[in-house]
N, CA, C and O atoms as a CHARMM CRD file, in Angstrom:
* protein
*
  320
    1    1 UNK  N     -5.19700   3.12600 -22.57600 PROA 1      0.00000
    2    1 UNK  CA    -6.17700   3.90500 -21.83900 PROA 1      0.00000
    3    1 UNK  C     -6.35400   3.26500 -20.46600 PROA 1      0.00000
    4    1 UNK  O     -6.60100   2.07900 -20.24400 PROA 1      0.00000
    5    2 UNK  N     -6.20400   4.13400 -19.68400 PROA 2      0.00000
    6    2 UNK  CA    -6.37600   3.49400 -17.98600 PROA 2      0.00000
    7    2 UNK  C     -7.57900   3.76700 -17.57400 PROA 2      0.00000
    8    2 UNK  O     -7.84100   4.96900 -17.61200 PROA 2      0.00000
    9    3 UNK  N     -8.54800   2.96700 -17.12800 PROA 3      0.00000
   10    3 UNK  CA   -10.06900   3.07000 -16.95600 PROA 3      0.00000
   11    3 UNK  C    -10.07500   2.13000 -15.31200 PROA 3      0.00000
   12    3 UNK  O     -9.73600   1.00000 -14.95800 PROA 3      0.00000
   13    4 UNK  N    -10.76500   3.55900 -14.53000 PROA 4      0.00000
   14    4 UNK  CA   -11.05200   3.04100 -12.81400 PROA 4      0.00000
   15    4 UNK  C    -12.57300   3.36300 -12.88000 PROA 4      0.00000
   16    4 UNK  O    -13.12300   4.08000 -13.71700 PROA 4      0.00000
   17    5 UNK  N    -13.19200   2.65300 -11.77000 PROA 5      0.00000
   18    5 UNK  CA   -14.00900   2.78100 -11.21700 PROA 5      0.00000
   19    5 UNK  C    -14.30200   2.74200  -9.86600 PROA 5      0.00000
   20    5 UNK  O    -14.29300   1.72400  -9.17500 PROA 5      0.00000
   21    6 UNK  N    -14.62100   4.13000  -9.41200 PROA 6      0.00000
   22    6 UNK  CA   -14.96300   4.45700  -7.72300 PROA 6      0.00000
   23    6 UNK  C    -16.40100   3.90900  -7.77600 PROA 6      0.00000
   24    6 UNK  O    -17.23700   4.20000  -8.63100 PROA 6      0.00000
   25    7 UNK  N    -16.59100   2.92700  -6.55200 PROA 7      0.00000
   26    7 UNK  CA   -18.24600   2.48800  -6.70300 PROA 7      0.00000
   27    7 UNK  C    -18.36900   2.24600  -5.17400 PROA 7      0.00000
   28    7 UNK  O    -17.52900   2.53600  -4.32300 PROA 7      0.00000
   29    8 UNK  N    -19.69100   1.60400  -4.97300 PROA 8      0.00000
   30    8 UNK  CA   -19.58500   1.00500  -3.69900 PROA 8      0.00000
   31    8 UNK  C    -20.32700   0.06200  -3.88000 PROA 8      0.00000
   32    8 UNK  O    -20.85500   0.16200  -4.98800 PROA 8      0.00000
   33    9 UNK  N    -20.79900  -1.27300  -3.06000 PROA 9      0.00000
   34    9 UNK  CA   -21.19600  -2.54000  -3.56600 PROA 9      0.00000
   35    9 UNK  C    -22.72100  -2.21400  -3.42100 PROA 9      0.00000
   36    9 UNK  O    -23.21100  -2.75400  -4.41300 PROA 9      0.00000
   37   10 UNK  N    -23.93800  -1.50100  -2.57600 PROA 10     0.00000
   38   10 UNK  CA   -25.18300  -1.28000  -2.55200 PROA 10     0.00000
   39   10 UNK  C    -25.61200  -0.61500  -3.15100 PROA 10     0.00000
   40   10 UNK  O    -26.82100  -0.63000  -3.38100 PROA 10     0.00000
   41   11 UNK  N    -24.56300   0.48200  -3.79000 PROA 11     0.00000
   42   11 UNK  CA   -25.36800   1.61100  -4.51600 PROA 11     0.00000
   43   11 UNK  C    -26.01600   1.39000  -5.86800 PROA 11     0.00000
   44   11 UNK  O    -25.33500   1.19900  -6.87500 PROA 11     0.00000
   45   12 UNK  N    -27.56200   1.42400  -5.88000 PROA 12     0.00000
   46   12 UNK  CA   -28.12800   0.78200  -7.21600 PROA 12     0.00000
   47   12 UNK  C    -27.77700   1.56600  -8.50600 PROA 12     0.00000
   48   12 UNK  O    -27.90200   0.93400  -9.55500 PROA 12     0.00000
   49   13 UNK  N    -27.24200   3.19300  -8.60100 PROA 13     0.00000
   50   13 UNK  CA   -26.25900   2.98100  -9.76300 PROA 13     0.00000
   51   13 UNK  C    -25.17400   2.71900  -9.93200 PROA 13     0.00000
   52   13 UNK  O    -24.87600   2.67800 -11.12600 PROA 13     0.00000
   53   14 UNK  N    -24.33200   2.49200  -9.20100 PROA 14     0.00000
   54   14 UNK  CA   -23.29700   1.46900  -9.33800 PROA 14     0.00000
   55   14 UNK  C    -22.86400   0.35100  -9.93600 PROA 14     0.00000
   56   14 UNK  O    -21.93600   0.07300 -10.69600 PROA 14     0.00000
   57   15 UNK  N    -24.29500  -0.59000  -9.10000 PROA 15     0.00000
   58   15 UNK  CA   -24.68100  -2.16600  -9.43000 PROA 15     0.00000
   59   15 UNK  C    -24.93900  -1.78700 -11.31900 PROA 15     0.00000
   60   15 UNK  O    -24.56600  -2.48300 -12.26300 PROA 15     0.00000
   61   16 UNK  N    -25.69100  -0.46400 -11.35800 PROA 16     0.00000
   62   16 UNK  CA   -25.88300  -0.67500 -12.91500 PROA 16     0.00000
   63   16 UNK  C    -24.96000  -0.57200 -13.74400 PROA 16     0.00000
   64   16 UNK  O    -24.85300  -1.41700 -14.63300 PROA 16     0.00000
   65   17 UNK  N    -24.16600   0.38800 -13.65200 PROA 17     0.00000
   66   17 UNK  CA   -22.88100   0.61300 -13.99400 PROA 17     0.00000
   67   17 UNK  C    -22.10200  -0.76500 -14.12500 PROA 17     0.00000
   68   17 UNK  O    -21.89800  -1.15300 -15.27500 PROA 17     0.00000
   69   18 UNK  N    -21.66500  -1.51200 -13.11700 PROA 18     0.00000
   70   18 UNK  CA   -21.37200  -2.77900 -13.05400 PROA 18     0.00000
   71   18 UNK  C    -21.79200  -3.68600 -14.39400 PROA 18     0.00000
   72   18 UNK  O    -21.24700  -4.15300 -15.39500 PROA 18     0.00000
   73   19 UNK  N    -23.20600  -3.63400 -13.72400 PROA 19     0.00000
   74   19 UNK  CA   -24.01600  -4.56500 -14.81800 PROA 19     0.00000
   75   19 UNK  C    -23.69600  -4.59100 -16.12500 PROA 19     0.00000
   76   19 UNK  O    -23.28200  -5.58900 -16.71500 PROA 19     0.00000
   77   20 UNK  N    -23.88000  -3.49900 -16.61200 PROA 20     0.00000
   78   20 UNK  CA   -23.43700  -3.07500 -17.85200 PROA 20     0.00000
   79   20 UNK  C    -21.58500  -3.51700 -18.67600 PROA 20     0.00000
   80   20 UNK  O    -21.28400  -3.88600 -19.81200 PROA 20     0.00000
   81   21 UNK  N    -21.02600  -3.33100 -17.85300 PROA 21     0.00000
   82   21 UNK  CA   -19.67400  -3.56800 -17.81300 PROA 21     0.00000
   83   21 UNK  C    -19.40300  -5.09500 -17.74800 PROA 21     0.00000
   84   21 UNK  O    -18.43200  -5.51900 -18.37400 PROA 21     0.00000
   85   22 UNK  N    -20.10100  -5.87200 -17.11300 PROA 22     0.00000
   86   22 UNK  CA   -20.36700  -6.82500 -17.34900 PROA 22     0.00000
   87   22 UNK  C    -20.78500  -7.62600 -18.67000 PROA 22     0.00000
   88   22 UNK  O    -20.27400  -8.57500 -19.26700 PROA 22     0.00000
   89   23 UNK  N    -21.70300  -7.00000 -18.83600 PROA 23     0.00000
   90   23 UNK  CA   -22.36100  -7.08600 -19.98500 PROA 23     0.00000
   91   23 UNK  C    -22.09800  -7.22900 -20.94600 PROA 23     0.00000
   92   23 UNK  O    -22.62100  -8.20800 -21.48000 PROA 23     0.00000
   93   24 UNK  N    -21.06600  -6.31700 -21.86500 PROA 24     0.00000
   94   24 UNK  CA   -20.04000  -6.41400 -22.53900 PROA 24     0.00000
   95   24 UNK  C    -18.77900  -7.03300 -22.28000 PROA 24     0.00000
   96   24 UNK  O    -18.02300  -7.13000 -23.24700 PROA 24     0.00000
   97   25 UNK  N    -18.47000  -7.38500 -21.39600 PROA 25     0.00000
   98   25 UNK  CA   -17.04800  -8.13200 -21.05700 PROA 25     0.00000
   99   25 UNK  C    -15.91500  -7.23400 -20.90800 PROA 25     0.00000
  100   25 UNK  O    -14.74000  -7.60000 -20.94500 PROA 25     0.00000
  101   26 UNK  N    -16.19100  -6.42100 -20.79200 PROA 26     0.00000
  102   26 UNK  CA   -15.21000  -5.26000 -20.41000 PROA 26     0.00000
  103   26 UNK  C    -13.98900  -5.53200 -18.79400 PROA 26     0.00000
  104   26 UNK  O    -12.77900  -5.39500 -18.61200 PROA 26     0.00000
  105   27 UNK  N    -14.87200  -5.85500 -18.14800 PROA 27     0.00000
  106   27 UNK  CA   -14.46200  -6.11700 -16.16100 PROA 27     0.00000
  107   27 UNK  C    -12.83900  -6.31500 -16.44800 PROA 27     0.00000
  108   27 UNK  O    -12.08800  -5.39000 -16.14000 PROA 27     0.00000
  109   28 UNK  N    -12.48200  -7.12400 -16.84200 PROA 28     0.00000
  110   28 UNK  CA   -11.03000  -7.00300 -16.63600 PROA 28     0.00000
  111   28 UNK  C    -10.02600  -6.01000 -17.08900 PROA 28     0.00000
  112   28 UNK  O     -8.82300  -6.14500 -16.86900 PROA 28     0.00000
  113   29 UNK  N    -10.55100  -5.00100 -17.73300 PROA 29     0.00000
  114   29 UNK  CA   -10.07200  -4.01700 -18.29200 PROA 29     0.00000
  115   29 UNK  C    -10.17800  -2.43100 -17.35300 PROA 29     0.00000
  116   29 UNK  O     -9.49500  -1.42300 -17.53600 PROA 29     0.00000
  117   30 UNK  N    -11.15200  -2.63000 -16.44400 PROA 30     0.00000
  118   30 UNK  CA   -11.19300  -1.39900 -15.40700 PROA 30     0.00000
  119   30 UNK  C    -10.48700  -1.97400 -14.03100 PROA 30     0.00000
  120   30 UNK  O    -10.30600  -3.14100 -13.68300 PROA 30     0.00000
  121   31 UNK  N    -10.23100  -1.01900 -13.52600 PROA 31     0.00000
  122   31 UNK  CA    -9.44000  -1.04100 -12.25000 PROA 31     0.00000
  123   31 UNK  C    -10.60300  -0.89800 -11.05100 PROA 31     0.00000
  124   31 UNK  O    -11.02000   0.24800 -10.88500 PROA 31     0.00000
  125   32 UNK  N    -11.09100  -1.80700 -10.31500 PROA 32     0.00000
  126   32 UNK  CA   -12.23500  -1.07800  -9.43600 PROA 32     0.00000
  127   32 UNK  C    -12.12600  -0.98400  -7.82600 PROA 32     0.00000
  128   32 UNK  O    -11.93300  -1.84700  -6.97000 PROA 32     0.00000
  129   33 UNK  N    -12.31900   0.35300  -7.76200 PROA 33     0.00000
  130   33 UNK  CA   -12.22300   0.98400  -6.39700 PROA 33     0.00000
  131   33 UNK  C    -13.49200   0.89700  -5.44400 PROA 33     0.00000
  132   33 UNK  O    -14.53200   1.50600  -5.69300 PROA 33     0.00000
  133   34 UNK  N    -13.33100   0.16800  -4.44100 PROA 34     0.00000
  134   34 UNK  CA   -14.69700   0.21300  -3.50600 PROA 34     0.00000
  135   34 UNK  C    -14.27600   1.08300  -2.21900 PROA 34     0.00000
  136   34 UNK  O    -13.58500   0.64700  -1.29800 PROA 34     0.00000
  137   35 UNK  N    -14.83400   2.45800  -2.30900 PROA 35     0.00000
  138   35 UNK  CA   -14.78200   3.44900  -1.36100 PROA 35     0.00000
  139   35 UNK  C    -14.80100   3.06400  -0.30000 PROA 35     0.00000
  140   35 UNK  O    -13.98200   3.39200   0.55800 PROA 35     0.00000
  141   36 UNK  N    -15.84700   2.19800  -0.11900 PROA 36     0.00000
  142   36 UNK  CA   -16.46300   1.62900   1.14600 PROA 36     0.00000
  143   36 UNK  C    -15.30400   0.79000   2.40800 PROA 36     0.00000
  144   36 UNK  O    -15.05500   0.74000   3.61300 PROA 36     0.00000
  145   37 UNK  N    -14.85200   0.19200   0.95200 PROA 37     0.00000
  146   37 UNK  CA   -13.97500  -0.78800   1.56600 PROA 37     0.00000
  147   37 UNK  C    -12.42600  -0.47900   1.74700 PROA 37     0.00000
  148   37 UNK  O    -11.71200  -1.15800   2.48500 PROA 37     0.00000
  149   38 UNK  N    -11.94500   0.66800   0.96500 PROA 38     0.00000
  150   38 UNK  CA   -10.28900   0.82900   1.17700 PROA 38     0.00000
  151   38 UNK  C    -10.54900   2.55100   1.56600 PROA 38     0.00000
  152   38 UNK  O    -11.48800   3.24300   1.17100 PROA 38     0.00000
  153   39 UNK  N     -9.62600   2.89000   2.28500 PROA 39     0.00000
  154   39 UNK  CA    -9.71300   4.46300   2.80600 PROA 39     0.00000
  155   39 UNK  C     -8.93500   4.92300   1.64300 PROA 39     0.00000
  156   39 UNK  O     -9.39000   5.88700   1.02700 PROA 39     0.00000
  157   40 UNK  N     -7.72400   4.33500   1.20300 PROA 40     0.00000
  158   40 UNK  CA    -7.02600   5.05000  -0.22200 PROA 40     0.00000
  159   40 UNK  C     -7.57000   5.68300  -1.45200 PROA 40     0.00000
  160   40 UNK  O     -7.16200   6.60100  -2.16400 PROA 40     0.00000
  161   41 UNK  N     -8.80100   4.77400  -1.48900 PROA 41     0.00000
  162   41 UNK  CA   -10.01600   4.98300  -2.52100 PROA 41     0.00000
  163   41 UNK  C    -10.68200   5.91900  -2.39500 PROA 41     0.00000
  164   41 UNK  O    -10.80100   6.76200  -3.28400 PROA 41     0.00000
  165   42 UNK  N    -11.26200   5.98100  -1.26900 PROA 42     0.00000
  166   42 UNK  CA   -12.09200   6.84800  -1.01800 PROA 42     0.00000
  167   42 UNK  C    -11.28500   8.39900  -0.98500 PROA 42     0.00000
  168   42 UNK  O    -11.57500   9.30000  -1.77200 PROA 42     0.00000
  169   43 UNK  N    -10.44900   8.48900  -0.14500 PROA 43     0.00000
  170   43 UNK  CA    -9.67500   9.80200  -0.70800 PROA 43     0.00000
  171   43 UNK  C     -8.95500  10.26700  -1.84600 PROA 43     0.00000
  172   43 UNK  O     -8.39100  11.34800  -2.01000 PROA 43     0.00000
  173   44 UNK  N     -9.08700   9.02900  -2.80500 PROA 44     0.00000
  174   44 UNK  CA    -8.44600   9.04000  -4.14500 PROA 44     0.00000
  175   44 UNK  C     -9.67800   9.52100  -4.87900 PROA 44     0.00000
  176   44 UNK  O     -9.42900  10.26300  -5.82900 PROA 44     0.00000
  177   45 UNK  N    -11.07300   9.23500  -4.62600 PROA 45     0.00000
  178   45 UNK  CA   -12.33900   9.78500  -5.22400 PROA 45     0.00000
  179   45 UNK  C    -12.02500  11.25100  -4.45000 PROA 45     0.00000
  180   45 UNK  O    -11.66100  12.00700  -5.35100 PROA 45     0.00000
  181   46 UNK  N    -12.01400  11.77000  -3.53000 PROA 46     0.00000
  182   46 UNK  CA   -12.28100  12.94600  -2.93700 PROA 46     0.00000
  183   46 UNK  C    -11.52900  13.87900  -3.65000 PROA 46     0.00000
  184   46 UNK  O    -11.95100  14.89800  -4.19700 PROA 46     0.00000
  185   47 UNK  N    -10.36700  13.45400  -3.60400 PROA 47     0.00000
  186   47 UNK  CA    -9.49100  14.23200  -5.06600 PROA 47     0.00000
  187   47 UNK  C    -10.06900  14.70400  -6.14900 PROA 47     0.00000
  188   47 UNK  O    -10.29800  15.82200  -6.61000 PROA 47     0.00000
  189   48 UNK  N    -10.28500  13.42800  -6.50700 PROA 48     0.00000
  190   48 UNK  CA   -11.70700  13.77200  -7.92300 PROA 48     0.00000
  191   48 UNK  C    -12.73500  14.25400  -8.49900 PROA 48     0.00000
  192   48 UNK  O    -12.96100  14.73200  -9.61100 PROA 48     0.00000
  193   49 UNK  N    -13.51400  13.99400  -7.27600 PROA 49     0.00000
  194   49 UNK  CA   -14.93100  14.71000  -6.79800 PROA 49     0.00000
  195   49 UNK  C    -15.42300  14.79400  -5.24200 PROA 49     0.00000
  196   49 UNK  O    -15.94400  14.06400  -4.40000 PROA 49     0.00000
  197   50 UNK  N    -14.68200  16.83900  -5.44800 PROA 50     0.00000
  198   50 UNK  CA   -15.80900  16.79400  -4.00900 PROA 50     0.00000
  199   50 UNK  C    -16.83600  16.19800  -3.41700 PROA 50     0.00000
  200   50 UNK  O    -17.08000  16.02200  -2.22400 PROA 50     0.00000
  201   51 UNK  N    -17.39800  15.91400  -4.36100 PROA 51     0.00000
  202   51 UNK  CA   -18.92900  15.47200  -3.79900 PROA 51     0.00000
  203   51 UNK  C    -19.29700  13.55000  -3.06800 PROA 51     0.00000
  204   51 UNK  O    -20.27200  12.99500  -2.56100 PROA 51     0.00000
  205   52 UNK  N    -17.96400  13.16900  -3.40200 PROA 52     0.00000
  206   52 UNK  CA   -17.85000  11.71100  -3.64800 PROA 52     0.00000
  207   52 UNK  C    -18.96200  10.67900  -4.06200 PROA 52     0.00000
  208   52 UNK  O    -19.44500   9.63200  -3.63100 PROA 52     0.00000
  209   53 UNK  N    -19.09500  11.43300  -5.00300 PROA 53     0.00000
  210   53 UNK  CA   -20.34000  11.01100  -6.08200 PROA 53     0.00000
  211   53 UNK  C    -20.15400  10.17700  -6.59600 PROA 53     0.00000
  212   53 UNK  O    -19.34100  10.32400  -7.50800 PROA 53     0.00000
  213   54 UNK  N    -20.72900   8.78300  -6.40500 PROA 54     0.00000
  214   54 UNK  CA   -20.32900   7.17000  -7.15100 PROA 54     0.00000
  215   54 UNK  C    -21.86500   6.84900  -8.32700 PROA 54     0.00000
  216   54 UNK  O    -23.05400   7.15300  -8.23300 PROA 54     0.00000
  217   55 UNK  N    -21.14400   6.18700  -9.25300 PROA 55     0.00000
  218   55 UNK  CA   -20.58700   5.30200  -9.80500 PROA 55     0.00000
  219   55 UNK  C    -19.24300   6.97600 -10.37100 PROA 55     0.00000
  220   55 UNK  O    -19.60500   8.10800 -10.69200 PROA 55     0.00000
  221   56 UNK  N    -18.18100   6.58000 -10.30500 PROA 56     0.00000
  222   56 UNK  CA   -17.42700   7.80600 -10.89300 PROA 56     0.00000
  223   56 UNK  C    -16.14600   7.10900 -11.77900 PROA 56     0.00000
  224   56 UNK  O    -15.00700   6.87100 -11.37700 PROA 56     0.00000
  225   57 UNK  N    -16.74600   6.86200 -13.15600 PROA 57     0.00000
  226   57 UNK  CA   -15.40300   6.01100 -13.94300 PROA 57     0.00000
  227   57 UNK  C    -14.15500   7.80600 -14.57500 PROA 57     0.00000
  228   57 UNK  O    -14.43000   8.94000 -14.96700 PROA 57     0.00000
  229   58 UNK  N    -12.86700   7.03100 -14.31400 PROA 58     0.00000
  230   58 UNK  CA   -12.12400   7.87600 -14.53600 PROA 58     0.00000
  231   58 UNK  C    -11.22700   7.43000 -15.42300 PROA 58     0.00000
  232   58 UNK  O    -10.45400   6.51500 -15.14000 PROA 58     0.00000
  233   59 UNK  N    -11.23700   7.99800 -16.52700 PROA 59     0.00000
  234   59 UNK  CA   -10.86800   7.65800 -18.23200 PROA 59     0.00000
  235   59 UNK  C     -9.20600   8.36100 -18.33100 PROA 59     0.00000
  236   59 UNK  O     -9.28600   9.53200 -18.70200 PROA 59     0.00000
  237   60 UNK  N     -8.00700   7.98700 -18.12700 PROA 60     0.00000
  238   60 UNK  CA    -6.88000   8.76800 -18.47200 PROA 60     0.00000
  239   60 UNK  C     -6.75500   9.75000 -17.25700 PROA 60     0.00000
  240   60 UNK  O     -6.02500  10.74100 -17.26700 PROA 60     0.00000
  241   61 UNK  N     -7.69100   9.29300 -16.02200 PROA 61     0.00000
  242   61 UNK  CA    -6.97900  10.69200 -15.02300 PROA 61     0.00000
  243   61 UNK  C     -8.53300  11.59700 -14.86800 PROA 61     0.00000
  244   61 UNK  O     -8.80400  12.42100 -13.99400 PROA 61     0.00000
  245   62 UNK  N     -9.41600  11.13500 -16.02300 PROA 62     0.00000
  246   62 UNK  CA   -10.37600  12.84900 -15.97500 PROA 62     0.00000
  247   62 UNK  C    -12.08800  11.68800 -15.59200 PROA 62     0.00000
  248   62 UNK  O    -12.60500  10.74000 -16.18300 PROA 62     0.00000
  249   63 UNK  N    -12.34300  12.26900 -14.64600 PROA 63     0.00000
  250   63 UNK  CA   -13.90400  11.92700 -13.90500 PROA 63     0.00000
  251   63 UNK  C    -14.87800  12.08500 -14.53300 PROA 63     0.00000
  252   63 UNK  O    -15.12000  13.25000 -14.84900 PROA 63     0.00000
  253   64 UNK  N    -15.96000  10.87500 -15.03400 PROA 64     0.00000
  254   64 UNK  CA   -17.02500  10.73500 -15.47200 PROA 64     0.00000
  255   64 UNK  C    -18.09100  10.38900 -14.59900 PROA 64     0.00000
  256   64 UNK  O    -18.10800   9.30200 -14.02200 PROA 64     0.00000
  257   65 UNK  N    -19.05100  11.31000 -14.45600 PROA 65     0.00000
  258   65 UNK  CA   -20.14200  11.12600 -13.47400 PROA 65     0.00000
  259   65 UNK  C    -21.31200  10.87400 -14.09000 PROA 65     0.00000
  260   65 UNK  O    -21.37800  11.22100 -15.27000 PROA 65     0.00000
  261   66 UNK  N    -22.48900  10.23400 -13.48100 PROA 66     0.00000
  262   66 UNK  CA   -23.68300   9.75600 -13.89000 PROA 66     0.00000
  263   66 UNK  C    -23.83000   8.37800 -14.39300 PROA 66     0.00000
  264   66 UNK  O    -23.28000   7.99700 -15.42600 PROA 66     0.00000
  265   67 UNK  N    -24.33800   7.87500 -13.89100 PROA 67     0.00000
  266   67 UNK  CA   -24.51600   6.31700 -14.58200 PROA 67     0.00000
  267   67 UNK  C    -24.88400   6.29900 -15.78400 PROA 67     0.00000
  268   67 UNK  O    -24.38300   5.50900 -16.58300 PROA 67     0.00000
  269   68 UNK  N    -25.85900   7.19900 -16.13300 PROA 68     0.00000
  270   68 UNK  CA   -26.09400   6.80500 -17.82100 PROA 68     0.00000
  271   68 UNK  C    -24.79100   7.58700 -18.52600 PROA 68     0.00000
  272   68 UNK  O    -24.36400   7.01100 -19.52700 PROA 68     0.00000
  273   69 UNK  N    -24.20200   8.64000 -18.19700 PROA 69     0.00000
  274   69 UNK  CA   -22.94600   9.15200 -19.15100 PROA 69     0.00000
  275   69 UNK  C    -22.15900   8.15300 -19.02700 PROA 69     0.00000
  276   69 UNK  O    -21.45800   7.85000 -19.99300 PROA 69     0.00000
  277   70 UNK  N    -22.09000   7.45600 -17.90300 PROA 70     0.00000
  278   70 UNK  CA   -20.52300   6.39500 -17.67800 PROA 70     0.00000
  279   70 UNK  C    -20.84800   5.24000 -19.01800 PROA 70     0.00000
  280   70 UNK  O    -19.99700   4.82600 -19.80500 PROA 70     0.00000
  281   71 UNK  N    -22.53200   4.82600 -19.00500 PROA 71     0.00000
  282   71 UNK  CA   -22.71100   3.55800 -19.90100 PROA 71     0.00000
  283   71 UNK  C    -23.07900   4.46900 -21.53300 PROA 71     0.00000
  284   71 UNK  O    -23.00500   3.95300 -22.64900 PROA 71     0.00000
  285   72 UNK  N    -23.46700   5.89500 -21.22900 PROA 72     0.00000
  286   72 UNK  CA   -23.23000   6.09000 -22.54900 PROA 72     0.00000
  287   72 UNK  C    -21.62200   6.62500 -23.24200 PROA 72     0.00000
  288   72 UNK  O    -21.36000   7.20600 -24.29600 PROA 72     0.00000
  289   73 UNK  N    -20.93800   6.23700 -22.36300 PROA 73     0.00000
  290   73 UNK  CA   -19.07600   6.57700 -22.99300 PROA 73     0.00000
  291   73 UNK  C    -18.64300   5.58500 -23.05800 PROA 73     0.00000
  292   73 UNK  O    -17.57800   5.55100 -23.67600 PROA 73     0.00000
  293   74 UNK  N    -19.28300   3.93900 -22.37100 PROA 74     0.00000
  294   74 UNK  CA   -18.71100   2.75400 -22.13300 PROA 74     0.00000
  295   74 UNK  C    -19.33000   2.50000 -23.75800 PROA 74     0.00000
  296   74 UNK  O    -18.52000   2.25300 -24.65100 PROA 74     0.00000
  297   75 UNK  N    -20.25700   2.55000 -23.94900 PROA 75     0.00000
  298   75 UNK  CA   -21.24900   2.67500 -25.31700 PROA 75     0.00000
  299   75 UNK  C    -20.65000   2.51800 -26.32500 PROA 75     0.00000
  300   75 UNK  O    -20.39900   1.50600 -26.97900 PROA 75     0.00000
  301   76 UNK  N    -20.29900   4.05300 -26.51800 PROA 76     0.00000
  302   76 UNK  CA   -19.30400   5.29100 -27.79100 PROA 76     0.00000
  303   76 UNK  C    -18.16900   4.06000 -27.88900 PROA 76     0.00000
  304   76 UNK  O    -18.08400   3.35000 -28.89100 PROA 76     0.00000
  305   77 UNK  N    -17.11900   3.86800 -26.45400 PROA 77     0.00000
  306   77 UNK  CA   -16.16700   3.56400 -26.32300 PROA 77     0.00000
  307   77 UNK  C    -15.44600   2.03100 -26.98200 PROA 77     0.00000
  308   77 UNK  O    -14.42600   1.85400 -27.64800 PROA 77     0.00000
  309   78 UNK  N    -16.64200   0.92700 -26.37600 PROA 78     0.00000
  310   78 UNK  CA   -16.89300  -0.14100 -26.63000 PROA 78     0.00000
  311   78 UNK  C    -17.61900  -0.68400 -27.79400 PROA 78     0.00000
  312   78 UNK  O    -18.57100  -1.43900 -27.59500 PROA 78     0.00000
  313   79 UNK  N    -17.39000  -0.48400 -28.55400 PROA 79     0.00000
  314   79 UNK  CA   -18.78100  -0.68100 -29.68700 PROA 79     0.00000
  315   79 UNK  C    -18.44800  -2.22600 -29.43600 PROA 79     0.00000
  316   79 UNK  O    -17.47000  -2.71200 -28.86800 PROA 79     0.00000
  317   80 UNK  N    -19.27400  -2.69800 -29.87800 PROA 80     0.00000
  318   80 UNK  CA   -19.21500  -4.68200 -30.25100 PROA 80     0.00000
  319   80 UNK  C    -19.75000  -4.87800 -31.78100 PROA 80     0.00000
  320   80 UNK  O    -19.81700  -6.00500 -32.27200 PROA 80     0.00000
């Protein structure tokens, strides 16, 4: 399973998103994209979502939006 994350470093759902991912020990297992910081990214989100709506984890290719859906699929996904 290939797991990215479009984020940016201020955005406070992001940071939560992060947090969370953290949390569980997951981090080395997502790929993470900072919009902010690479132009490739950012038009690689625009692809994804018009809206370039961050925290935006993308599971196999397909866009998950909302911070609580992202930590409730990281959830489902991750059990411990």
């Amino acid at each position: 399973m290939k797991l990215e994350l479009y984020h940016f470093e201020s955005c406070p759902y992001c940071r939560k998103v992060r947090n969370y991912i953290d949390q569980i020990g997951v981090k080395s297992q997502i790929e993470y994209h900072d919009i902010l910081e690479d132009k490739k990214s950012h038009d690689a989100l625009m692809k994804l979502n018009d809206d370039e709506q961050v925290p935006c984890l993308v599971v196999d290719g397909k866009p998950i939006l909302e911070s609580d859906d992202i930590i409730a699929w990281l959830k489902e996904n991750f059990k411990k």
